[in-house]
C-alpha positions in Angstrom: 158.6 107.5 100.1 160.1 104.2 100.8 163.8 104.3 101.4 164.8 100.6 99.6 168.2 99.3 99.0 169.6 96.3 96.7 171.5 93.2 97.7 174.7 92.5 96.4 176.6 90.5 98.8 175.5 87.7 101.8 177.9 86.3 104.5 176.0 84.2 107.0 173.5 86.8 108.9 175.5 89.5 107.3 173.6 90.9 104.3 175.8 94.0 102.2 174.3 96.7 100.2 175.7 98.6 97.4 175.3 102.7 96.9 173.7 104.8 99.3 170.6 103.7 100.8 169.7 106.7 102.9 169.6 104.3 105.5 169.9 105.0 109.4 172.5 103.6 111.9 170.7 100.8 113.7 167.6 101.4 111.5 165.4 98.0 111.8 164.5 96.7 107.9 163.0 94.2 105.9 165.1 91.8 104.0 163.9 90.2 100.7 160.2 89.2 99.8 159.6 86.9 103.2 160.5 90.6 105.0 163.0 89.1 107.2 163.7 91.4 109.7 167.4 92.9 109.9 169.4 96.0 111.7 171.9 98.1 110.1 174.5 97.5 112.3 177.6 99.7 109.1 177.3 102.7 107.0 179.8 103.9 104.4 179.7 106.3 101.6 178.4 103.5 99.0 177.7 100.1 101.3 175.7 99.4 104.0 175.7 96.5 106.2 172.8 94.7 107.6 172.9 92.3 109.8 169.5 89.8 109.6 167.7 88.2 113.0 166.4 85.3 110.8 168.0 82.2 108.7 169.6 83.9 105.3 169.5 80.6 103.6 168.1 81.0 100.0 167.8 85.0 99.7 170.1 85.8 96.9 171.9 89.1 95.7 169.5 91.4 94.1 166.6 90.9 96.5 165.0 94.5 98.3 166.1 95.2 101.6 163.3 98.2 103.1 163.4 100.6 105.8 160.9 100.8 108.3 162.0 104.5 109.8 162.2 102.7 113.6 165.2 101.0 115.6 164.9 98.0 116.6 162.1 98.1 119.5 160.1 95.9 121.6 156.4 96.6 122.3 155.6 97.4 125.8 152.2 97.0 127.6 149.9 94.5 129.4 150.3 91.0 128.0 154.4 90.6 128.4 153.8 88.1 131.6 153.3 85.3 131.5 154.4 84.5 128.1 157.4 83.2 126.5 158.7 85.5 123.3 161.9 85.0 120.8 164.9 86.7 121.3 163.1 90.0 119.1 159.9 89.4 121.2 157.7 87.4 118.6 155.6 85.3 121.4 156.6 81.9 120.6 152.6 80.4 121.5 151.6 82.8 118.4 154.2 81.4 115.8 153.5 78.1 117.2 149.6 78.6 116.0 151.0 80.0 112.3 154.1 78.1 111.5 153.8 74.6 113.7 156.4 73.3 116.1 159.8 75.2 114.4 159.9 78.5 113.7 159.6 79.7 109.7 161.1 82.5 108.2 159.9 86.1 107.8 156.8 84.9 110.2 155.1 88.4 111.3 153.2 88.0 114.9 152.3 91.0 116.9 154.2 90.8 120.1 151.3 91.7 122.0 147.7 90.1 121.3 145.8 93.2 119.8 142.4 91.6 120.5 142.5 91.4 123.8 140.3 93.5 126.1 142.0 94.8 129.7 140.0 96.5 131.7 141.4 99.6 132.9 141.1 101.8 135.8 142.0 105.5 134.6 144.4 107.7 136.6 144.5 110.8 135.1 141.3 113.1 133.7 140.8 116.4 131.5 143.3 119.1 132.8 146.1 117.0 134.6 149.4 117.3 133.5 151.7 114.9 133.2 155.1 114.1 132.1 157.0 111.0 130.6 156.9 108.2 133.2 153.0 109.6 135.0 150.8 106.5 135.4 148.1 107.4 133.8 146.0 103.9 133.6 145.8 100.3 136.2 145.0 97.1 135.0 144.9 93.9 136.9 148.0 91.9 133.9 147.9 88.5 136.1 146.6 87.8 139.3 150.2 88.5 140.8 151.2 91.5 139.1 149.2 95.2 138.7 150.1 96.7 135.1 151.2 100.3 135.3 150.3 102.1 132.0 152.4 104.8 131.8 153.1 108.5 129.9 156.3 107.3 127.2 159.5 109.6 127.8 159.8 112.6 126.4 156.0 113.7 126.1 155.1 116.6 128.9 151.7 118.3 128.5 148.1 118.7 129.9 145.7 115.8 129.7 143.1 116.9 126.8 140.6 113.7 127.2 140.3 110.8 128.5 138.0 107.5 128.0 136.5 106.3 130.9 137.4 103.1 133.1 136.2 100.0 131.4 137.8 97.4 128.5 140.1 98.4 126.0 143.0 96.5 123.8 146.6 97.9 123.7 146.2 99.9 120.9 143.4 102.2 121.5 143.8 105.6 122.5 142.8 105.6 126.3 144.5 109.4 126.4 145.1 112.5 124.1 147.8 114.8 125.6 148.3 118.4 124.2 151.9 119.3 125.1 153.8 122.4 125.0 154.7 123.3 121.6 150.7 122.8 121.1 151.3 119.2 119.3 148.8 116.3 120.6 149.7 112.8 121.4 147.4 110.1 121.2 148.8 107.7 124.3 147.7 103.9 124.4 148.1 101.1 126.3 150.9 99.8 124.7 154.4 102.0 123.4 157.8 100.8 121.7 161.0 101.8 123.0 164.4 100.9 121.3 166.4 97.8 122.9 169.4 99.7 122.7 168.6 102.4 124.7 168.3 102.4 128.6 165.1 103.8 130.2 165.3 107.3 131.2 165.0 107.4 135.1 165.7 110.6 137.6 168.1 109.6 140.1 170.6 106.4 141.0 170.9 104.9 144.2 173.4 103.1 146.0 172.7 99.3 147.0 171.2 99.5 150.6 168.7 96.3 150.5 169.9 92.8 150.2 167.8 90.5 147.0 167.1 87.6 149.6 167.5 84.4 147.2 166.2 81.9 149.7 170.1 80.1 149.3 172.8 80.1 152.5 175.7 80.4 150.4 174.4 83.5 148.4 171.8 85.2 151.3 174.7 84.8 154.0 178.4 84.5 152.9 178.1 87.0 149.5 174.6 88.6 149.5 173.4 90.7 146.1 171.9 93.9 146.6 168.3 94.9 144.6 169.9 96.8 142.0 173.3 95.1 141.9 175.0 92.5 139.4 176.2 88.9 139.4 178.0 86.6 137.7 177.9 82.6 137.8 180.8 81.1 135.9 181.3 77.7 135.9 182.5 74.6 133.2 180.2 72.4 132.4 177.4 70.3 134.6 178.1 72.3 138.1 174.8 74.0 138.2 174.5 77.2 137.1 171.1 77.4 135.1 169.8 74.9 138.7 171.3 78.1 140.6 169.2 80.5 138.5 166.1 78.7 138.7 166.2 78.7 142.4 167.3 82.2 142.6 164.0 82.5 140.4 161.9 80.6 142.4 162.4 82.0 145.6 164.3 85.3 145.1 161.7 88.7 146.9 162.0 90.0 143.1 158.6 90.7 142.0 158.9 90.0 138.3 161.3 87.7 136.9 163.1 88.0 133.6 164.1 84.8 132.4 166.7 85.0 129.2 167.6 81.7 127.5 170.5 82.9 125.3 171.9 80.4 123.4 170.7 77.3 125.6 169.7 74.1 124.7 166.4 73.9 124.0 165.7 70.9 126.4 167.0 73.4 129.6 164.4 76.0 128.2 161.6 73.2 128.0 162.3 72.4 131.6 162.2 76.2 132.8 158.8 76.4 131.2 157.5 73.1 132.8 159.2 74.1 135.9 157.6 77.4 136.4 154.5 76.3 135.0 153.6 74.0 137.5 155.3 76.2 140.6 153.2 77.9 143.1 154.5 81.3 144.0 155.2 81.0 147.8 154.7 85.0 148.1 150.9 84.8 146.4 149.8 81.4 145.9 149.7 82.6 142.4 151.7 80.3 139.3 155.0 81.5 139.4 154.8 82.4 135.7 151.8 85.0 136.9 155.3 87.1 137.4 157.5 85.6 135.1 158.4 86.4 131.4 160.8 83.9 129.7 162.8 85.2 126.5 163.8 81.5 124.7 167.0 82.4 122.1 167.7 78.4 122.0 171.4 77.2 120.5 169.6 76.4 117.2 167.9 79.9 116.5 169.9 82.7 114.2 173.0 83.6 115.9 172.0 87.5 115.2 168.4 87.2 117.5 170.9 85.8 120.8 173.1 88.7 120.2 169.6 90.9 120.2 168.1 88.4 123.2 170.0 90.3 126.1 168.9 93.8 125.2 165.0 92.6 124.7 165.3 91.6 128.1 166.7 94.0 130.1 164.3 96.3 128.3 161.3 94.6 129.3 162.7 94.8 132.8 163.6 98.5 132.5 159.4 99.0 131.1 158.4 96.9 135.1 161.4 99.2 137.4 159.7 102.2 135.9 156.4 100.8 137.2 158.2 100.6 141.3 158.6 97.4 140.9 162.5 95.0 141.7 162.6 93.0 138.9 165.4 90.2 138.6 166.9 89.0 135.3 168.2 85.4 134.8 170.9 85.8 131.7 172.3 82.3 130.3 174.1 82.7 129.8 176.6 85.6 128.6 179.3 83.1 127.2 176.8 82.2 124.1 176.2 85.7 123.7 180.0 87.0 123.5 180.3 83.7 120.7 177.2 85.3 118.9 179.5 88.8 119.1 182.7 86.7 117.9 180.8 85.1 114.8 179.1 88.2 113.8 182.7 90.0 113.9 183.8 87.6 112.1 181.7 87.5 109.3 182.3 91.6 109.5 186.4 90.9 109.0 186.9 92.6 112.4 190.2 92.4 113.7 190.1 90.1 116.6 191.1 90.5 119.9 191.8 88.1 122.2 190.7 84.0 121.5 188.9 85.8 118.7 186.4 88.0 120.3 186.1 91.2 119.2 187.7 94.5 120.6 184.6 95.2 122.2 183.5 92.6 124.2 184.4 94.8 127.2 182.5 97.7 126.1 179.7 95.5 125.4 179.6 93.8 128.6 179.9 96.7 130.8 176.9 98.3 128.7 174.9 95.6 129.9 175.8 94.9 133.2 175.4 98.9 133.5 171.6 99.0 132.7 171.2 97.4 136.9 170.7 99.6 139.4 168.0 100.4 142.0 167.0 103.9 140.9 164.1 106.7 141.4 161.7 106.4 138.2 160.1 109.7 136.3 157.2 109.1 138.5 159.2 109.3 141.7 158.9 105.7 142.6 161.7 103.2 143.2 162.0 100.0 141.6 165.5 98.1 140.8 166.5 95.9 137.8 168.9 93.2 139.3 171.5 91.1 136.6 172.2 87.7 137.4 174.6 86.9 134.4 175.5 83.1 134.0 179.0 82.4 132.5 180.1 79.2 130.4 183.8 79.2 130.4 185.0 76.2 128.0 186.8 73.8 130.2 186.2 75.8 133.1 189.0 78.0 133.0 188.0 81.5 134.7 190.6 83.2 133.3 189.3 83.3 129.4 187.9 86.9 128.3 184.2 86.6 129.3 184.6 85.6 132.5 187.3 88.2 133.0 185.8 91.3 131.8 182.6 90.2 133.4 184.6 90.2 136.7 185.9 93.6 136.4 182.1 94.5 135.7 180.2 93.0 138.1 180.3 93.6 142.0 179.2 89.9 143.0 180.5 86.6 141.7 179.8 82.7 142.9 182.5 81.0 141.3 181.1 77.2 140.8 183.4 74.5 141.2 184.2 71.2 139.1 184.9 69.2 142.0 182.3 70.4 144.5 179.9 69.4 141.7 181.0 65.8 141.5 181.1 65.4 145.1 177.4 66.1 144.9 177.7 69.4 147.2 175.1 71.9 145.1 175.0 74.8 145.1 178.5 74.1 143.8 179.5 77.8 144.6 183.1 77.8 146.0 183.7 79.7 149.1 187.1 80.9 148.6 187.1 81.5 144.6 183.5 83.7 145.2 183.0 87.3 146.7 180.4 89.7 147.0 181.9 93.7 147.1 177.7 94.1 148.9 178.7 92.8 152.6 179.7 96.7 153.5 176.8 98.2 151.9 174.6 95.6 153.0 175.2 95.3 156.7 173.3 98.1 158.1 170.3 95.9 156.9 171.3 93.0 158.4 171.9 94.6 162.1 168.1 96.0 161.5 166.0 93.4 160.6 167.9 89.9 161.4 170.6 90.5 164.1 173.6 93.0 164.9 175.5 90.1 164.9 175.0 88.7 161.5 177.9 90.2 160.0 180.4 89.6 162.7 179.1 85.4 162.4 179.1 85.5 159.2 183.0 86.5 159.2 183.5 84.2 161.7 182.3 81.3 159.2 184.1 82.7 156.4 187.3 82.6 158.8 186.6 79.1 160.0 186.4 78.2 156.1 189.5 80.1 155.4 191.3 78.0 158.1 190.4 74.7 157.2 192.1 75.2 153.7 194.7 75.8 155.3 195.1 73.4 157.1 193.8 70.6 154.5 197.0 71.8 152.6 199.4 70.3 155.9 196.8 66.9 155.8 197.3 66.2 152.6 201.1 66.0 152.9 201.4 64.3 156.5 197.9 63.3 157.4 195.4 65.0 160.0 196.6 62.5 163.4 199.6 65.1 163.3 197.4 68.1 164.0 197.1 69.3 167.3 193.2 69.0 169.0 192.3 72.7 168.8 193.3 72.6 164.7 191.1 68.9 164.9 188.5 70.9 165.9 188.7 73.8 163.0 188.1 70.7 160.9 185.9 69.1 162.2 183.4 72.6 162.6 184.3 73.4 159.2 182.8 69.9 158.0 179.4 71.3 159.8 179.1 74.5 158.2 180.2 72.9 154.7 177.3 70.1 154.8 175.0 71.7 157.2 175.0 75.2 156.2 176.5 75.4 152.9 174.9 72.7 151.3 171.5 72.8 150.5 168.8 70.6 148.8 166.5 71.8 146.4 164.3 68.9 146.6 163.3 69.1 150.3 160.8 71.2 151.3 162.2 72.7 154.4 165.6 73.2 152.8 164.9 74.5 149.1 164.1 78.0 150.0 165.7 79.6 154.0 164.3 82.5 155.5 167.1 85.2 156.7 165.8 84.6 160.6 166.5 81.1 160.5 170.3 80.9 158.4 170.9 83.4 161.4 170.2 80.9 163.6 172.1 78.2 162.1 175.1 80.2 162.4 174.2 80.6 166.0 174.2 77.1 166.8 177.1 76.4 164.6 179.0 79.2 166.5 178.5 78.1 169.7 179.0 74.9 169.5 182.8 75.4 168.0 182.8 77.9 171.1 182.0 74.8 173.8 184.1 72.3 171.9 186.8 74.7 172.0 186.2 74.8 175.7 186.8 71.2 176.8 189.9 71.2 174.4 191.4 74.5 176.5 190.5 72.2 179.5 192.7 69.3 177.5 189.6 66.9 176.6 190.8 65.4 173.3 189.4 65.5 170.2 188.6 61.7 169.9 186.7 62.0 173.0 184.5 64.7 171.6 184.1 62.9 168.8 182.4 60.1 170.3 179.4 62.0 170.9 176.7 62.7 168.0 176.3 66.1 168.4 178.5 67.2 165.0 175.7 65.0 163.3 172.9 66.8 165.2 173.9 70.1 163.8 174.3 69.5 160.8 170.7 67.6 160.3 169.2 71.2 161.7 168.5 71.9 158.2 166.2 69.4 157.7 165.2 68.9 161.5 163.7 72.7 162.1 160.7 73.8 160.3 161.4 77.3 158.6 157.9 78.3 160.7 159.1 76.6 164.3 162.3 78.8 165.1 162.1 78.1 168.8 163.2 74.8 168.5 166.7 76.0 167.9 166.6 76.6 171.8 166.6 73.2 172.5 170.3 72.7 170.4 171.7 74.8 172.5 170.4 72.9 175.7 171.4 69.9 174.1 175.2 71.4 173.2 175.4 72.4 176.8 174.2 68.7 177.6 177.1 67.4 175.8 179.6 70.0 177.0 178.1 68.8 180.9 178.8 64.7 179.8 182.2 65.3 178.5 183.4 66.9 181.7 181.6 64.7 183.8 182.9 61.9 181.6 186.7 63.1 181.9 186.3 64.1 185.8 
């Protein structure tokens, strides 16, 4: 019997219903003759409220709102990459080819393309059991990525039949499983699960490998673990969608989860052109062989960004269960918490602060909570890794978002206004950012770069930390004041900000480091402060030390070393050692 229910009130994306419905909390329905689709997100005795993922404009009180029976779920199986889907995972390329360049309302697509034929390569035969989470089918989704096919949650049983290896379409039965209570379940390729709902998994664990980004700043000064979470505030123009792209690009994740909430539709077109045309330095694949992008653009139904965030992290919940690390891109949060605030609104929620709602926090750390790098049913690893962008308006760091982001998130670049201006990208602030990863992390670093990493990499952030400092005393009496040894600190701390820190997407050597190589820069870097400092101990002045072009030298090493020819950093340090040799011959 079909549970339907009348419509007696509209406010926005907020549909009301009068009497009782029958209806189930966070039931998905179907609003009105064009079947919009909606979630009930309030029940009462005699109303229930609905709120719709699509424009409301011309449905009027007394249209049929019907239950479908299911929450609000996304279809999972082979087909998700390489594809871009709305925020309730319609694939846009699909609407496109029934409703033209916009999208219309009430358009019904399959997520998945049901005609399409993957051959499979079985796992399992008559007599196996399995549980939830067994891989029980292998298909070849995109030359990048193997598609794991596995048992849903919750079913545990013995394998009754199964077809054999060939070509099959996501929704035929490749596996009948009888389980205990004697029941049989027909298994295909594809299976829903609710966006609302983490992914059952069997054990946490705690960050122990670094998510190596390719970027000095984020790889060496505050690192993210596989598994961990990060935010990007920053105001407007300083870079934060450019830092998630790269981080994209060139990050060891090996699917990428690309969520345009709320964004202008002309950043989403370049993502897609962007990763379109990107060769995959790992495989020589297109990047978008591993990439899935989730497009909620600024002009779609305020209801489908609020519903964006969970799709994706969903999806990347479906690839972590397969053992793969999978990296989502969400920007950004900010748009998200205003798609919160307007749907409170419309609810009459009392507002908390600047008008969000009351549970903005909750909501936040829900999100942010669904990371981690974890043991799946079938006893592999994989890690889902949140890289949150923030929008604060104006900039200011200390409005709500950005706040209760920070007290949920164990990594945060904070990107800076004037950094950004100055042309110094990434525009991530050295002293605003931290990363709570450095502890956890450092065993890594000692095995497979240097047991010295963590100990320069302090050494930098001091050096950094000083020159602050000390800019504070030159702007109010001028640097010729400063004794030579404090000269120097400046002077070093120029070469790590535009040698090290700053880093150029556009040139080849310099878009993406390896960990091997920023190692090495720090090296050089090092000891070269450790010479200079030296000749000062010996009372060689600044100015004379100066004269030389080895502060240039340095910081050109960027550009200058080939990520592949590593050896040549031997020959800085002969020529620092030149230099030390001509200043005290020099001075004699």
């Amino acid at each position: 019997m079909n549970r339907t229910g009348i419509i007696y009130g509209i406010n926005g994306p907020v549909v009301y219903l009068k009497g009782n419905t029958g209806f189930k909390m966070s039931e998905m329905v179907y609003v009105g003759e064009e079947k919009l689709v909606g979630e009930v997100i309030g029940l009462t005795k005699d109303t229930t409220t609905v709120q719709v993922f699509e424009e409301t404009t011309g449905l009027k009180p007394g249209a049929e709102v019907e239950a479908t029976g299911d929450a609000i779920s996304v279809t999972l199986g082979p087909g998700i990459l390489n594809n871009i889907f709305d925020g309730i995972e319609r694939p846009l390329s699909e609407i496109a080819k029934a409703s033209g360049k916009y999208i219309t309302r009430g358009v019904s697509v399959d997520a998945l393309d049901v005609e399409k034929k993957w051959d499979i390569t079985l796992k399992v035969a008559a007599g196996d059991e399995v549980h939830g989470g067994t891989i029980i089918a292998e298909t070849q989704e995109t030359p990048s990525v193997v598609h794991k096919s596995m048992v849903p949650p919750g079913i545990d049983g013995i394998v009754k039949s199964a077809v054999p290896d060939g070509a099959y379409n996501v929704t035929e039965t490749i596996v009948v499983v009888t389980c205990e209570d004697g029941s049989e379940k027909e298994i295909a390729l594809a299976q829903k699960w609710p966006i609302r709902i983490p992914r059952p998994t069997s054990a946490r664990f705690p960050a122990s490998v670094p998510l190596v980004t390719g970027q000095r700043i984020l790889d060496t000064l505050f690192p993210i673990a596989k598994g961990g979470t990060a935010a990007i505030p920053g105001g407007f123009g300083t870079g934060k969608t450019m830092t998630q792209h790269q981080i994209a690009k060139w990050s060891d994740a090996s699917i990428i989860i690309y969520i345009g909430c709320g964004e202008r539709g002309n950043e989403m077109t370049e993502v897609l052109e962007d990763f379109a045309k990107l060769v995959d330095p790992k495989t020589g694949n297109p990047l978008m062989a591993r990439t899935t992008l989730i497009a909620n653009t600024s002009n779609m139904p305020v209801a489908a960004r609020e519903a964006s965030i969970y799709t994706g992290i969903t999806l990347a919940e479906y690839y972590r269960d397969m053992g793969y690390d999978v990296a989502i891109m969400a920007d950004s949060t900010s748009r998200w918490a205003e798609a919160l605030r307007e749907l409170s609104g419309r609810l009459e929620e009392m507002p908390a602060e600047e008008g969000f709602p009351a549970y903005l926090a909750s909501r936040l750390s829900a999100f942010y909570e669904r990371a981690g790098m974890m043991r799946t049913l079938n006893g592999s690893e994989g890690s889902v890794s949140i890289i949150g962008a923030v929008s604060p308006q104006g900039g200011d760091f200390s409005e709500p978002v950005t706040q209760n982001t920070k007290r949920f998130v164990r990594c945060f670049w904070g990107l800076d206004k004037s950094l950004a201006y100055a042309r110094h990208f990434p525009a991530i602030h050295w002293l605003t950012s931290y990363s709570e990863y450095v502890n956890d992390l450092s065993p890594w670093y000692s095995e497979h770069v240097s047991p010295k990493f963590i100990d320069y990499r302090n050494q930098i952030i001091a050096l950094l930390n000083s020159e602050s400092s000390l800019m504070e005393i030159v702007k109010l009496i001028g640097s010729d004041v400063l004794p030579d040894d404090q000269k120097l600190v400046l002077e070093i701390a120029r070469v790590i900000r535009l040698g090290f820190l700053q880093q150029n997407a556009f040139h080849q050597e310099d878009t993406c480091v390896p960990m091997q190589k920023q190692f090495l820069m720090m090296d050089v870097v090092l000891y070269l402060y450790k010479k200079a400092r030296d000749l000062i101990t010996q009372g060689h002045p600044m100015s004379i030390l100066k004269e030389d072009t080895i502060f240039e030298k340095i910081i050109s090493i960027k550009y200058d070393v080939p990520n592949n020819q590593l050896e040549l950093f031997d020959n800085y340090k002969k020529d620092i050692d030149t230099f030390y040799d001509k200043v005290l011959e020099k001075n004699a």
